[in-house]
C-alpha positions as CSV (number, residue, x, y, z in Angstrom):
1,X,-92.7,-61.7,44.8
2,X,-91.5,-58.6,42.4
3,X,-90.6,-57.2,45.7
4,X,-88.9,-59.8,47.5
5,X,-86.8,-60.6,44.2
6,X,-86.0,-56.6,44.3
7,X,-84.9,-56.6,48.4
8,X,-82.6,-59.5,47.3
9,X,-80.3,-57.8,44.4
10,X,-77.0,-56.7,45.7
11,X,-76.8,-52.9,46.6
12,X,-74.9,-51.1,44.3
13,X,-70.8,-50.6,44.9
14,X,-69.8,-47.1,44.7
15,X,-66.1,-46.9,43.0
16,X,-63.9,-44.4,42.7
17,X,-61.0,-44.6,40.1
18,X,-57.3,-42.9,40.6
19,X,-54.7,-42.4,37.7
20,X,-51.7,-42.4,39.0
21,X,-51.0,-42.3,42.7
22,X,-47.6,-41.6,43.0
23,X,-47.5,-42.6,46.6
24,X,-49.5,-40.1,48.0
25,X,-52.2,-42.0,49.4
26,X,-53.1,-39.4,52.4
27,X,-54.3,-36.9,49.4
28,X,-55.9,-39.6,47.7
29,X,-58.0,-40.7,50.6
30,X,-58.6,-37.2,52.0
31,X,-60.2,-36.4,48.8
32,X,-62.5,-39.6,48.4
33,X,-63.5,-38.8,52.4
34,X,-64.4,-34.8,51.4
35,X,-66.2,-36.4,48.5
36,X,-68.0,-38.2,50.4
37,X,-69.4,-35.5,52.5
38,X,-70.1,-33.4,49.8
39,X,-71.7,-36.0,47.6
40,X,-73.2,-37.6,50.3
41,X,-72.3,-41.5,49.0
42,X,-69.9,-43.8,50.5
43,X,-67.1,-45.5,48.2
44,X,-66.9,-49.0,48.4
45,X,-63.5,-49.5,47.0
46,X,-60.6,-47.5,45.1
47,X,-59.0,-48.6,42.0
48,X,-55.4,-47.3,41.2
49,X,-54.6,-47.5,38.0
50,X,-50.5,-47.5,38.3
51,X,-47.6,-45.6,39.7
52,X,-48.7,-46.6,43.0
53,X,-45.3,-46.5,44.4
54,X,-45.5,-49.1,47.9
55,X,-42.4,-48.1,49.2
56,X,-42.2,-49.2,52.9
57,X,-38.9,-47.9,53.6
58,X,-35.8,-46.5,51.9
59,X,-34.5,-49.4,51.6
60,X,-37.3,-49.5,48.8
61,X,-36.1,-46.2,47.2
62,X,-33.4,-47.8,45.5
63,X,-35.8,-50.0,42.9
64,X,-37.9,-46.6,42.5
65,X,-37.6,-46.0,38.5
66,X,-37.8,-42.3,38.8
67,X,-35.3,-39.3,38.5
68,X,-33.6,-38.6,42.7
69,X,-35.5,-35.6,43.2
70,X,-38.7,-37.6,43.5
71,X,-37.4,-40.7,45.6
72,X,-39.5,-39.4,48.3
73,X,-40.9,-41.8,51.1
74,X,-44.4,-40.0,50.6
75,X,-47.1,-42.2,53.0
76,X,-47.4,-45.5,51.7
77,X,-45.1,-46.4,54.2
78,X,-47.6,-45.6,57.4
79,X,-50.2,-48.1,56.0
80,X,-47.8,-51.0,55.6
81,X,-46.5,-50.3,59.1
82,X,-49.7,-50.0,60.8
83,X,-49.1,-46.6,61.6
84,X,-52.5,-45.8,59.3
85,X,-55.4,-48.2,58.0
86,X,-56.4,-47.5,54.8
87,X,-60.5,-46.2,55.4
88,X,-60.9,-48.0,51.8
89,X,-60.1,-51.4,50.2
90,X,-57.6,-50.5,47.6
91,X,-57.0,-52.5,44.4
92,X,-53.7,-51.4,42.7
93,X,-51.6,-52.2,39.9
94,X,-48.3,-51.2,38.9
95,X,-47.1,-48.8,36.7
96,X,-43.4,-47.3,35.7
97,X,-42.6,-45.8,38.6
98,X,-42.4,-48.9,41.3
99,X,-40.9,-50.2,44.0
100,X,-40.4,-53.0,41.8
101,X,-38.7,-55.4,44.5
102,X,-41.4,-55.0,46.5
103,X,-44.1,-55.7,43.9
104,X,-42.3,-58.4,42.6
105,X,-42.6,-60.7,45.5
106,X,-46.5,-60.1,44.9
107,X,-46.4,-61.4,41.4
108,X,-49.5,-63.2,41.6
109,X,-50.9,-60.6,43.6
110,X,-52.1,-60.4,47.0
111,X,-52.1,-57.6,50.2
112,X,-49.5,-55.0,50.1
113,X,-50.5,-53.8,53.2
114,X,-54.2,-54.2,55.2
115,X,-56.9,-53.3,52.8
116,X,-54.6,-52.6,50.1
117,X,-54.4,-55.3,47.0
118,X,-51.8,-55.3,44.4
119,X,-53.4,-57.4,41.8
120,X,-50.0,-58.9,40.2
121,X,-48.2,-58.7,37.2
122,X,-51.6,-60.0,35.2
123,X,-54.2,-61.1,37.5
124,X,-58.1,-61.1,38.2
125,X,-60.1,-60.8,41.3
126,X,-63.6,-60.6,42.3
127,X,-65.0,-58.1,44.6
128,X,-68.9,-57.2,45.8
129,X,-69.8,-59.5,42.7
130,X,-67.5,-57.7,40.0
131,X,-64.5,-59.7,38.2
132,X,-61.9,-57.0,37.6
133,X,-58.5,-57.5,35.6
134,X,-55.5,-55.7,35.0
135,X,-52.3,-56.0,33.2
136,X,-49.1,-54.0,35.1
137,X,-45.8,-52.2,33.9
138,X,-45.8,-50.5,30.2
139,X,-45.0,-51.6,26.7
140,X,-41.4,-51.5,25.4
141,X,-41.2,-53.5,22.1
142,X,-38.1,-55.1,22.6
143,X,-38.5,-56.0,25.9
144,X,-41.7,-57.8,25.0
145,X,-40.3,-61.4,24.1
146,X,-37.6,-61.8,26.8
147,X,-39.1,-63.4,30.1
148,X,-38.5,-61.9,33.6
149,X,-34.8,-61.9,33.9
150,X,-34.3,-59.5,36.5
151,X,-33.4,-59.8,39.8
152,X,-32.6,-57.5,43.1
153,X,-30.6,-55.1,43.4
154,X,-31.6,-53.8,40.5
155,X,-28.5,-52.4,37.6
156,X,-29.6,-49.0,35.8
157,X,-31.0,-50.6,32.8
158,X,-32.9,-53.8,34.7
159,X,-34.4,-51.0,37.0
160,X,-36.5,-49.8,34.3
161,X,-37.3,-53.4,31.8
162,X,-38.7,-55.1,35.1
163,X,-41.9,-52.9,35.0
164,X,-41.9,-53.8,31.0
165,X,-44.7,-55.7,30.0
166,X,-43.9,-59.5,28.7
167,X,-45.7,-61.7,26.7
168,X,-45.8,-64.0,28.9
169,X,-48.5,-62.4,31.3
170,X,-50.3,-61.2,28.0
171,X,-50.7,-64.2,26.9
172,X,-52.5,-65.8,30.6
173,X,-54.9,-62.8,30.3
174,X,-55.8,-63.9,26.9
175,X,-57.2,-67.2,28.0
176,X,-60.3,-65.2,30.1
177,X,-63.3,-66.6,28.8
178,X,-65.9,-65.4,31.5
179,X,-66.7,-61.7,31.1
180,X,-64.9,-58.7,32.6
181,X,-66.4,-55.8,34.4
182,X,-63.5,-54.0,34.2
183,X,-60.1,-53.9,33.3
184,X,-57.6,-52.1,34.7
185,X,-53.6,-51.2,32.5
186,X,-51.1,-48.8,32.8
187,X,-50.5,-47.0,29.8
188,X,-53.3,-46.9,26.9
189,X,-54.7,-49.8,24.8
190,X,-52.8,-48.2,21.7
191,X,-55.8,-46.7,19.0
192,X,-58.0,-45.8,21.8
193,X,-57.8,-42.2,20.8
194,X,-60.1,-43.1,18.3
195,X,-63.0,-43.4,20.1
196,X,-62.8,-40.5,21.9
197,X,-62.2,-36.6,21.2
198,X,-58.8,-36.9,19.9
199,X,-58.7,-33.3,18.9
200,X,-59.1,-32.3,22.0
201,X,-56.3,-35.1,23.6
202,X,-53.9,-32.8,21.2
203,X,-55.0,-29.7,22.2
204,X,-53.8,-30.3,25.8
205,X,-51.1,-32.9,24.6
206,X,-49.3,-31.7,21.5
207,X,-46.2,-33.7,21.9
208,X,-48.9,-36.7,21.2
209,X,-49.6,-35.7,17.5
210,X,-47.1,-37.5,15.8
211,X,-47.8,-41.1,17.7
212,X,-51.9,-40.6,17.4
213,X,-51.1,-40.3,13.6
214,X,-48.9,-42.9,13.3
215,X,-51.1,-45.1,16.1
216,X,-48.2,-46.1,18.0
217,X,-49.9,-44.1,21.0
218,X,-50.2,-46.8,23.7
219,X,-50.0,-50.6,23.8
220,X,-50.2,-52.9,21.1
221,X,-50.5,-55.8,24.0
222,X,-53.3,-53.7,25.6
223,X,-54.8,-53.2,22.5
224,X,-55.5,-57.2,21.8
225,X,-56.6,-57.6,25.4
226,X,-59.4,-54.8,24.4
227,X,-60.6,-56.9,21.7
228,X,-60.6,-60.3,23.3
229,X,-62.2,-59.5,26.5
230,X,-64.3,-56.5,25.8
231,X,-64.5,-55.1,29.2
232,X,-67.6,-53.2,30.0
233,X,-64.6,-50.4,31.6
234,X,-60.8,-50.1,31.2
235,X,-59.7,-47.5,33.3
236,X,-55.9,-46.3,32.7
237,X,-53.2,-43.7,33.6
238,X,-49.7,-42.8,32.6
239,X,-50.1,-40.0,30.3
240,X,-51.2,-37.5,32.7
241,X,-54.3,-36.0,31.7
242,X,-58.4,-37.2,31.6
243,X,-59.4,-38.9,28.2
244,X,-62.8,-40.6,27.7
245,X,-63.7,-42.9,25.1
246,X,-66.5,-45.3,23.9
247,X,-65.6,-49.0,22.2
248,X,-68.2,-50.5,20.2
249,X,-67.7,-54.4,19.6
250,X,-68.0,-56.3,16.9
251,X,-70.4,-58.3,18.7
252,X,-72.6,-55.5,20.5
253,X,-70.8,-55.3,23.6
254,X,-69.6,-51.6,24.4
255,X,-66.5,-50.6,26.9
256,X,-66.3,-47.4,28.6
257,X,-62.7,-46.1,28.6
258,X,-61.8,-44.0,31.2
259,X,-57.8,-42.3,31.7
260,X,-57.0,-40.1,34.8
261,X,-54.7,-37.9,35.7
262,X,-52.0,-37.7,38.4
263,X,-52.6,-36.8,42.0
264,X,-51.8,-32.9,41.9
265,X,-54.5,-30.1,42.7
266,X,-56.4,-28.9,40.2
267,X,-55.8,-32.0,38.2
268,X,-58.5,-34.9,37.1
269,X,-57.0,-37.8,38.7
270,X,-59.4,-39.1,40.6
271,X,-63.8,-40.1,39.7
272,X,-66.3,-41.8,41.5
């Protein structure tokens, strides 16, 4: 019986986690399929933690938040068009840099291209047994309490407030009662850097000092998600560099934080 209850459990899902893709998904999939060989494992599904950048064509460069010199096509583009299947179900969320009239007609979510998810402004899927949330866009105080006003084409300051985070979203995310395997944001739950080894955050980061001390580092919004759903993960982005932290709760539970960095070589933006 021990044995027939064992051949029944669910194999485990090998996941791989990406900070910020920046559109370069050939890279991003080229390393998963060398880590594969090398680790001898097969990944089940990706998570991209923001700065995913769908751009389809360049049409789509014009809602880019980012300075010219990087409104680049990049390779998105040949897995919406069929050109390339994605070898991996990807779950994505967004981050500052967007084709943000693109991911806005997915605001609840749903396939970007074949394979690849968006999972919506504030949304929550299941996959292989796992409920996984995620918030998109950043914090901006003052854009916090307005409601999505903007619309296509996009003016110079609406280009960069649609990708802020509003209430609004918070506030649906806040009403998850059933637990969370993982969580998925942007930008940092703000006072996260005290769980982990902030001293060493600043050693690589010392433009950060002054918000770690003053614990404006991050998201005040993500930071209340944290402490209502208590995700056993939160995997995040943005900043650019690999932090890893531990959360005890209140109540027992633990998360596991986990923050990557962008998709350059030599750099820790991607873990499996």
């Amino acid at each position: 019986a021990a044995a027939a209850a064992a051949a029944a459990q669910p194999a485990a899902m090998k996941i791989a986690v990406e900070g910020c893709a920046h559109g370069d998904l050939d890279n991003i999939y080229s390393t998963l399929r060398y880590l594969e060989v090398v680790e001898n494992v097969k990944i089940d599904l990706l998570i991209c933690c923001g700065d995913f950048q769908a751009v389809r064509n360049e049409d789509d460069l014009s809602s880019l938040a980012c300075p010219e010199k990087y409104r680049t096509m990049n390779s998105f583009w040949k897995y919406y068009s069929g050109e390339e299947t994605a070898p991996y179900v990807t779950l994505f969320i967004g981050g500052n840099h967007e084709a943000s009239n693109y991911l806005w007609e997915l605001y609840y979510g749903g396939w970007a291209a074949p394979r690849i998810y968006f999972l919506g402004i504030a949304g929550v899927v299941c996959f292989g047994g796992l409920r996984i949330g995620g918030l998109s866009g950043i914090y901006k105080s003052h854009d916090y309490l307005t409601g999505h006003h903007e619309r296509a084409p996009y003016n110079s300051n609406n280009l960069r407030s649609v990708y802020h985070i509003r209430e609004y979203d918070v506030c649906k995310l806040m009403q998850i009662e059933e637990p969370l395997d993982i969580f998925i944001s942007h930008d940092w739950p703000r006072g996260i850097t005290k769980f982990g080894n902030g001293e060493e955050l600043l050693r690589r980061k010392p433009f950060l000092e002054m918000e770690v001390e003053s614990n404006t580092l991050g998201s005040k919004p993500g930071e209340c998600l944290l402490q209502k759903l208590k995700p056993a993960y939160w995997f995040s982005a943005h900043l650019h560099t690999k932090f890893a932290a531990i959360v005890q709760h209140d109540d027992g539970r633990i998360t596991k934080f986990l923050a990557l960095d962008k998709c350059l070589p030599n750099r820790n933006f991607l873990q499996a």
